[in-house]
N, C-alpha and C positions, 0 to 999 in steps of 0.2 A: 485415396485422394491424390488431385495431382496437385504438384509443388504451385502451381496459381493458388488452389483451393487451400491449400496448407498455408501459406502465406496471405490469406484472404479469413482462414479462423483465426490466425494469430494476431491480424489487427483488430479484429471483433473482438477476442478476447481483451487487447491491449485496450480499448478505448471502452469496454465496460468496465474492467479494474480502473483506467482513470476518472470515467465517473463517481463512480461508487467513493471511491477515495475523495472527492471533491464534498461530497456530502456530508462528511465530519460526523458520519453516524457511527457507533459501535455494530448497532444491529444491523445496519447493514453489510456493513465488513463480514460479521458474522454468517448472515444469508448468503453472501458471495463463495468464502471459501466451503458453506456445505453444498455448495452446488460443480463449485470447479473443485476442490479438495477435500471428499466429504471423509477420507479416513484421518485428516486433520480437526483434531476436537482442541475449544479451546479450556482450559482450566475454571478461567474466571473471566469476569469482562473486560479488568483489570487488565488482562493478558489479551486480548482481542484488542483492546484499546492501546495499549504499548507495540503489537504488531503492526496496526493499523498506520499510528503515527511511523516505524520504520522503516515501512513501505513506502511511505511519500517522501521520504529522504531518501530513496535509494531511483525514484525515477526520474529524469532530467528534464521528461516533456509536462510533468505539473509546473505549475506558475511556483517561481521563485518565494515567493512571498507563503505561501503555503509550506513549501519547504522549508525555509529557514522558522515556522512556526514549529513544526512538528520537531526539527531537532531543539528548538528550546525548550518544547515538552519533556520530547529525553532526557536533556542534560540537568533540567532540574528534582529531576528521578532518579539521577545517576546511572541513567540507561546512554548504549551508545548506538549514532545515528549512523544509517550506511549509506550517508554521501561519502564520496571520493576527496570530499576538506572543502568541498566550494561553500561551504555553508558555512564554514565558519567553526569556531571553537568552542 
């Protein structure tokens, strides 16, 4: 591949993780990472559902508002979110 084409999967990939992330579905997080991550199995949904929320706390191009949802998720699970603190405490 050349670095265009490398740079041209890696937005494709970025802007299908952002959808998919926008959808608030478990099952489909789940269909995501067995397609981009398939030696990645989740435990329980439980666990597909707390990565899912950690992931949208960690990307800056989802809508604010999404994000400071998913780390209230966390924080009332006593899970931690991986924004860089703009989200709050």
């Amino acid at each position: 591949m050349t670095d265009e084409e490398n740079i041209a999967a890696i937005k494709a990939y970025n802007a299908e993780r952002d959808a998919m992330l926008m959808l608030d579905s478990v099952d489909a997080m789940i269909a995501f990472m067995a397609r981009y991550s398939p030696h990645v199995t989740f435990r329980s949904r439980e666990q597909a559902e707390a990565t899912m929320h950690k992931t949208r706390t960690a990307i800056p191009a989802l809508p604010i508002e999404l994000r400071k949802a998913s780390h209230a998720w966390l924080k009332k699970r006593h899970l931690h979110s991986l924004d860089d603190g703009e989200l709050g405490q």
